[in-house]
C-alpha positions as a Python dict, from the first residue, in 0.01 Angstrom:
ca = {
    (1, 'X'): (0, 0, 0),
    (2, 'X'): (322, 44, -225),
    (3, 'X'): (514, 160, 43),
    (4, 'X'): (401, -161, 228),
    (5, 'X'): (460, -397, -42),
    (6, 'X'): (813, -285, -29),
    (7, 'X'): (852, -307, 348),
    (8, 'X'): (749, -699, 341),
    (9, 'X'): (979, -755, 51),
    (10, 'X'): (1269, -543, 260),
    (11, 'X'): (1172, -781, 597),
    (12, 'X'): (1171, -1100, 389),
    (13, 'X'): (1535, -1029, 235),
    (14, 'X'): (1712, -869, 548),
    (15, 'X'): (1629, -1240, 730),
    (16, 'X'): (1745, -1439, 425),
    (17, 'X'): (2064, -1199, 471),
    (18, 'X'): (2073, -1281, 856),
    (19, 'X'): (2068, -1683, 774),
    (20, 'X'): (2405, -1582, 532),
    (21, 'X'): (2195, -1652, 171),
    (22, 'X'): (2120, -1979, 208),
    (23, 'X'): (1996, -2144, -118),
    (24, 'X'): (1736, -2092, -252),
    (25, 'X'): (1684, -1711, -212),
    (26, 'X'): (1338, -1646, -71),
    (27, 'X'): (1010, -1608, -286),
    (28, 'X'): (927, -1238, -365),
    (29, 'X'): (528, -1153, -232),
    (30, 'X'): (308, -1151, -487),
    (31, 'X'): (254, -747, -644),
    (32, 'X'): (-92, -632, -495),
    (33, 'X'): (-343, -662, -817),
    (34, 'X'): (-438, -282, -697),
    (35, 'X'): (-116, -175, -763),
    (36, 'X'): (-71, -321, -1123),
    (37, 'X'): (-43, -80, -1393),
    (38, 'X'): (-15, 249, -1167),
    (39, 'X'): (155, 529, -1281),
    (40, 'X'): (342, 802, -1147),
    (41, 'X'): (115, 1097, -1227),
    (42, 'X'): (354, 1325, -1134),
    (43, 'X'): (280, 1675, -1354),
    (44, 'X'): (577, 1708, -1653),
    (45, 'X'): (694, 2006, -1792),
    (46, 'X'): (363, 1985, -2068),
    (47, 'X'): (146, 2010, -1754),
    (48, 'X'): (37, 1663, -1884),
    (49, 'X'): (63, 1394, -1597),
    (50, 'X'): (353, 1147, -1655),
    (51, 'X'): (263, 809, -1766),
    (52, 'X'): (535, 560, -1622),
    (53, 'X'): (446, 262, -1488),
    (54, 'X'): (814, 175, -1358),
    (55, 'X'): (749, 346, -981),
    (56, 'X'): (996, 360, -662),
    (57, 'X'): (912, 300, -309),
    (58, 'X'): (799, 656, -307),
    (59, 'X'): (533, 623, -584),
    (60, 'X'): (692, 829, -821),
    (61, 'X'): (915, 662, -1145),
    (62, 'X'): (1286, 776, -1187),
    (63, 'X'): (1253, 1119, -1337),
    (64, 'X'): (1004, 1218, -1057),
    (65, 'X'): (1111, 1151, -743),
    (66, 'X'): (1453, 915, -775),
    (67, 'X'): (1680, 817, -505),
    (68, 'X'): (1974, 1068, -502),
    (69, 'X'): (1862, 1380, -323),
    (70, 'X'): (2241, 1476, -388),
    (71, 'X'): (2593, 1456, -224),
    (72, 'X'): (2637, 1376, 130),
    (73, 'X'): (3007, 1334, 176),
    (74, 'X'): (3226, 1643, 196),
    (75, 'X'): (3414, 1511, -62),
    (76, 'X'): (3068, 1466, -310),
    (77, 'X'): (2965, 1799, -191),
    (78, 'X'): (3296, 1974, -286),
    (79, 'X'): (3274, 1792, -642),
    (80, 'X'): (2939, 1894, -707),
    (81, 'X'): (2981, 2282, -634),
    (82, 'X'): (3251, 2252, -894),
    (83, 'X'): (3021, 2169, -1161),
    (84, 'X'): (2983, 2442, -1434),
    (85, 'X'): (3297, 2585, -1327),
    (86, 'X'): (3513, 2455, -1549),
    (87, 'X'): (3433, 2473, -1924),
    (88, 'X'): (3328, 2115, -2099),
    (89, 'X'): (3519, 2223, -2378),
    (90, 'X'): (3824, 2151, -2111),
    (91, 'X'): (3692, 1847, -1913),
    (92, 'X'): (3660, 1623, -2209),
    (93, 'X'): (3910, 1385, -2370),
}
């Protein structure tokens, strides 16, 4: 139901992007009342389940299942196997 929520919202905006923004911008659906107050659940290092209520399309909050799944440029890639290389001692101002 999230994940459908989000697809609506994403259909709504990409046509209000097609018609070049014309003003107003378009009303947001309403949140499903099912939905409200959700939380991540996702199991922390305590073994407790995590309690945020901010979630992603994927159902899961920020420190459980963000967007970056890492580097996908060559360039990104050859930056982040460089990482813990050099000393920070070295890297900062």
């Amino acid at each position: 139901m999230l994940k459908a929520h989000y697809a609506t919202t994403k259909e709504i905006f990409a046509a209000w992007r097609a018609c070049g923004y014309s003003r107003p911008p378009p009303q947001r659906p309403d949140f499903p009342d099912e939905l409200r107050g959700l939380t991540c659940g996702a199991k922390t290092r305590t073994g407790t389940a995590c309690k945020q209520t901010a979630l992603l399309k994927g159902g899961r909050c920020k420190l459980h299942g963000g967007c970056s799944t890492g580097p996908k440029s060559f360039e990104g890639k050859k930056t982040s196997s460089q990482n813990g290389m050099i000393p920070k001692a070295k890297r900062t101002p």
